[in-house]
N, C-alpha and C positions, 0 to 999 in steps of 0.2 A: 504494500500500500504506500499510497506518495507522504504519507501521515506519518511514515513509521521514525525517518529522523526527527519531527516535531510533532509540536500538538496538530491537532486538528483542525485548529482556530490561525496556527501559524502558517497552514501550509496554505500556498495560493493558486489558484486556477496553472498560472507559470509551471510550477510544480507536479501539480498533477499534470498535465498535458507532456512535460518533459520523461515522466515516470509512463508515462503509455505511449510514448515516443509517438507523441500528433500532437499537428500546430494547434495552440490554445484557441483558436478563432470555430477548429472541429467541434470539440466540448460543445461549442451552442449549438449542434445540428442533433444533441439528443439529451442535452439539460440546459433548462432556463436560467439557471445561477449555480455559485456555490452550495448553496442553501438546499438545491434540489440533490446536488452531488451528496453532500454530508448526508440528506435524510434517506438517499438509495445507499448509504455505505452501511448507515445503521441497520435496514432492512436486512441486506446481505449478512452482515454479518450475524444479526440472530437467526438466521434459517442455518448459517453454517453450522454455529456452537451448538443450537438446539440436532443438530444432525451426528454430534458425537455423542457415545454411548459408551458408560463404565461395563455394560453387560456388553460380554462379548458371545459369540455362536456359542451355542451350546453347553454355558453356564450350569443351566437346570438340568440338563442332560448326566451331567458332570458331577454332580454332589448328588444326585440319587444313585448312579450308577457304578460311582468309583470310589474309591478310602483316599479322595480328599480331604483335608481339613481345612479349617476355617481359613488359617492363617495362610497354608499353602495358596488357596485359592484367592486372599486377597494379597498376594504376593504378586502370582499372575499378573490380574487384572491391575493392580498397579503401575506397573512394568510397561504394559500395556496403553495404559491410558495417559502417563506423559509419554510416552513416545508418539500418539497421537498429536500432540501441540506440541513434538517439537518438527512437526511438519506443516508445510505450506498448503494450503491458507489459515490453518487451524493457529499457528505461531502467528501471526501477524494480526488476524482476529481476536485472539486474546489480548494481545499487546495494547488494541488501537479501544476495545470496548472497557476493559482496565482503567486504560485514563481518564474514556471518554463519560466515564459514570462519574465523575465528579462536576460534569459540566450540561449534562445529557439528563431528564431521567428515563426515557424509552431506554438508554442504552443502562443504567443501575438494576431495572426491573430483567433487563436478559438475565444482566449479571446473578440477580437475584433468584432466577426461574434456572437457570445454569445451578445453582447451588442445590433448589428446591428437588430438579432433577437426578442429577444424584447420589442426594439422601433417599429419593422415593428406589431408586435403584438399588441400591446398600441394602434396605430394608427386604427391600423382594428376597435380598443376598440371604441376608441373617435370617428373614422368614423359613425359605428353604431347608436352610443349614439346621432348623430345629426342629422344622418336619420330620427330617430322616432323622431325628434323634442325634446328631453331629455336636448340637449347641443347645446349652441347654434350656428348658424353656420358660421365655418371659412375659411379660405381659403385651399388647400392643404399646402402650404407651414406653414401654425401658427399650424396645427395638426401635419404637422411631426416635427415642433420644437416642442409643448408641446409634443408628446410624446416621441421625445431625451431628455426634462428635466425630464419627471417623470422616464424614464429608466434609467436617471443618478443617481435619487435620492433610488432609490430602490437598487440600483445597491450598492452604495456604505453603504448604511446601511447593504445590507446581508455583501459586505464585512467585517463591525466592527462586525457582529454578529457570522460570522463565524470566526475569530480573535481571541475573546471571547472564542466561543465553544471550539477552538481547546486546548487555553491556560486552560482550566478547566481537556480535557483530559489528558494534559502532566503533570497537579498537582496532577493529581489523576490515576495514570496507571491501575486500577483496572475496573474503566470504558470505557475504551481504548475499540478494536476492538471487535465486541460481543455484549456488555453491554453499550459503550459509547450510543447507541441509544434509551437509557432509558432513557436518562437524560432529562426533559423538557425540552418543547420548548419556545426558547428568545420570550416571550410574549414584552418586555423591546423593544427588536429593531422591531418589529412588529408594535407596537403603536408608537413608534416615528416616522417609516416610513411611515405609516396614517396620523397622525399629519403634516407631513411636506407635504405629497400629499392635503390633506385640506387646510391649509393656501395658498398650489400654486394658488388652486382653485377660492378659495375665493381672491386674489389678482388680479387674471385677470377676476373674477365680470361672473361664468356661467352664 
């Protein structure tokens, strides 16, 4: 996105028209202003972020059918789910809706429906996991709190991991758009968001 070196509010038709490499005079032959561009970026980007999913194939399949445990299985999908942001457009959609919820509120309420999502997924997780007798069993109200604290804890590790990424791109502009998706993946905020889902675990005694 032409946003991703500044804000939103900094970047100017110039910018984006350089960043989609067409003359800025193009732009008006399919937005009427900036104004139209920023409210189709916001669109865009919540159909993207609403289009990722902590549930991957065959989840449910998986904890009926195999001697997975809890932990292993939110190991997985961990693993999984930032290596989803730290790919293109999903990294760049985070980035630009992140900022833009302090100035936006269409774009806080994604943010907020992105969080809402999933904890509702988590829950499905942990519901699962105590059907087959895997976890043991709680009430509705203790699984939709544990699973708003582990979506909180997840949540704000991708945020320091994606923080990280971005500040690696702007010290290095050669891996910027393109190549930045080369760059390995935060193994570092991975394991610490395991670790901190483990100790949750282990403190409320599966």
């Amino acid at each position: 996105m032409a946003s991703f070196e500044k804000s939103a509010g900094a970047t100017s038709l110039s910018d984006i028209a350089d960043y989609l490499e067409v003359k800025k005079a193009s732009l008006y032959n399919h937005f009427e202003n900036k104004e139209q561009i920023y409210d189709e970026s916001i669109s865009y980007c919540k159909s993207e972020i609403e289009s990722v999913s902590f549930i991957a194939d065959k989840v449910f399949d998986s904890i009926k059918n195999t001697k997975i445990s809890v932990i292993n299985m939110f190991k997985k999908l961990i693993l999984r789910y930032f290596e989803l942001f730290e790919l293109e457009p999903a990294f760049q959609v985070y980035i630009f809706l992140h900022t833009e919820q302090y100035y936006n509120l269409k774009a806080y309420e994604i943010i907020n429906s992105h969080y809402e999502q999933l904890t509702e997924e988590i829950r499905k997780i942990l519901t699962a996991f105590i059907s087959e007798g895997k976890l043991s069993d709680r009430s509705q109200k203790e699984i939709k709190d544990m699973a708003s604290y582990i979506s909180s804890i997840i949540l704000h590790q991708l945020d320091s991991c994606i923080a990280n990424r971005k500040e690696t791109v702007r010290q290095n502009p050669e891996s910027g758009a393109g190549s930045l998706f080369e760059l390995p993946s935060d193994t570092v905020a991975v394991d610490k968001t395991i670790k901190l889902i483990e100790s949750y675990f282990k403190a409320i005694s599966l």
